[in-house]
N, C-alpha and C positions, 0 to 999 in steps of 0.2 A: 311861061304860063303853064300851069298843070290843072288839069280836074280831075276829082277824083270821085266816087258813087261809092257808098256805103251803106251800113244798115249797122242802126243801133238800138242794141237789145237791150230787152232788162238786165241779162248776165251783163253784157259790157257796163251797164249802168251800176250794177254790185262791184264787178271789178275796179270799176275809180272808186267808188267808196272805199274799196280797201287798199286801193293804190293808194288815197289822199290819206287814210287812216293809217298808215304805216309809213309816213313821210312825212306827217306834218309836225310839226314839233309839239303844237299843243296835245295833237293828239296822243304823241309817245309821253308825254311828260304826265298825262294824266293816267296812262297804262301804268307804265311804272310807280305813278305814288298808288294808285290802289292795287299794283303788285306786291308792295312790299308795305304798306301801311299798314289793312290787315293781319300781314302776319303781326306786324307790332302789336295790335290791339287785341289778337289773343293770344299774345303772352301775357299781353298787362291784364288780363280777365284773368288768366292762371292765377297769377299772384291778386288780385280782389278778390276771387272768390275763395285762394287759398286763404286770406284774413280771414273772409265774411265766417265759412266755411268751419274754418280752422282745422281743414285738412291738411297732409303734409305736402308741400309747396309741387316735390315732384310728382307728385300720385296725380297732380292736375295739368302739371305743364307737359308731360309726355303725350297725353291727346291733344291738345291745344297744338305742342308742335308738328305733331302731323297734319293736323289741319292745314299749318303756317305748308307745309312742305309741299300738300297735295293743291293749295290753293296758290303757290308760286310755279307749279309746274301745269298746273289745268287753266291758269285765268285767261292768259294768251289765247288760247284758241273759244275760250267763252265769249272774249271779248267779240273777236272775228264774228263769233258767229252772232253775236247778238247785232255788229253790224249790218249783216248780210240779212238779217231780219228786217230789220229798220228798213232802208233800202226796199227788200221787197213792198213793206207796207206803202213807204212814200210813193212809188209808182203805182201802183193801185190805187191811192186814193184820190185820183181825179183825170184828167185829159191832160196828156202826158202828151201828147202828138208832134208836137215842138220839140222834144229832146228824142223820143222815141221814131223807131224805122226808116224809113229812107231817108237818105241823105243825099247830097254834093257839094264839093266844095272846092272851089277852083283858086289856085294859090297865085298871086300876081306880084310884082314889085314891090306893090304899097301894101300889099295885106292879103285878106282874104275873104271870099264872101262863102257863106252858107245857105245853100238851099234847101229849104225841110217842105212840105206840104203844107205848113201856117206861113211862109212867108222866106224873105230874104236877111238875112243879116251881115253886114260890111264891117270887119276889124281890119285896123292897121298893124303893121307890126309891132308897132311902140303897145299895142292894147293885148299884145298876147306876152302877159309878164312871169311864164315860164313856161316848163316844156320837160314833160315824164312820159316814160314807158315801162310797162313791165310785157311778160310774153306774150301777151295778147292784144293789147291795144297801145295807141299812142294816146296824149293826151295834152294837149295845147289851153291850157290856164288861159282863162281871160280875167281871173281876180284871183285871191285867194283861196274863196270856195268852188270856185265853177271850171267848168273847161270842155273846149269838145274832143268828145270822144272819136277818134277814127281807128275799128276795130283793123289791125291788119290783115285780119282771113281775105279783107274784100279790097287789099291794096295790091298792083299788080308788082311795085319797086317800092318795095319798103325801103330799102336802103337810101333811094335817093332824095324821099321823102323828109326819110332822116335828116339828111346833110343838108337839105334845102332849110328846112326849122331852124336844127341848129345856126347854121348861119345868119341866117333871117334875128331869129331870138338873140341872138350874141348881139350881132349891131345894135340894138335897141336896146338891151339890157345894161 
């Protein structure tokens, strides 16, 4: 058995957003088609307004492709941030107190419980259906969308934290 004490911020809470938005497949699927749609659709505006126009085809597509150019190299991090916007709003609009600030959560054979200041909550291993990190926090999925956050600033063995998940996750997965 382990417990562990925590505190989950709003950063941590931005940071699974963009841990889950740069690993989910929907979400890169939908990067990529409006990374590169765009640029499709103004080229095919070059050439409409080259007809409508009856300008000469290149006199139009040479701005249009820089566009395509400056909007396949800048969307990626538009994207991010417009996440990171979102995010802040959703925490802000309402009592947040269940996902937000203290925490603990004590990891057992069968699973694991979470203690917040709204209450208790008991997962099995079989309920935590995956398991990401990036440098800052860990992050134990208990569905597709959700997962708890445990930032590692406030873990004292991250490592063994690690191995215990993974193992845990693996049997069950």
């Amino acid at each position: 058995m382990m417990e562990i004490n925590y505190d989950v911020t709003e950063e941590a809470f931005i940071d699974f957003n963009l841990y889950h938005s740069k690993n989910s497949k929907t979400y890169r699927k939908s990067m990529a088609l409006q990374r590169f749609l765009i640029p499709v659709m103004y080229v095919m505006l070059a050439v409409i307004f080259s007809l409508i126009l009856d300008m000469p085809l290149l006199f139009l597509l040479i701005p249009f492709l820089i566009l395509s150019i400056v909007w396949v190299i800048f969307s990626p991090s538009l994207y991010y941030r417009m996440i990171k916007r979102t995010a802040r709003k959703m925490i802000r609009e309402g009592d947040n107190g269940s996902m937000l600030g203290e925490h603990s959560m004590v990891f057992t054979e069968e699973g694991l419980k979470e203690i917040s200041k709204t209450g208790v909550a008991s997962v099995s291993w079989s309920g935590i259906v995956d398991f990401g990190e990036d440098d800052s926090n860990f992050y134990l999925y208990n569905s597709s969308l959700s997962a708890y956050i445990l930032p590692k600033k406030d873990l004292q063995d991250a490592e063994t934290l690690r191995k215990l998940i993974h193992e845990k996750v693996k049997k069950t997965a």
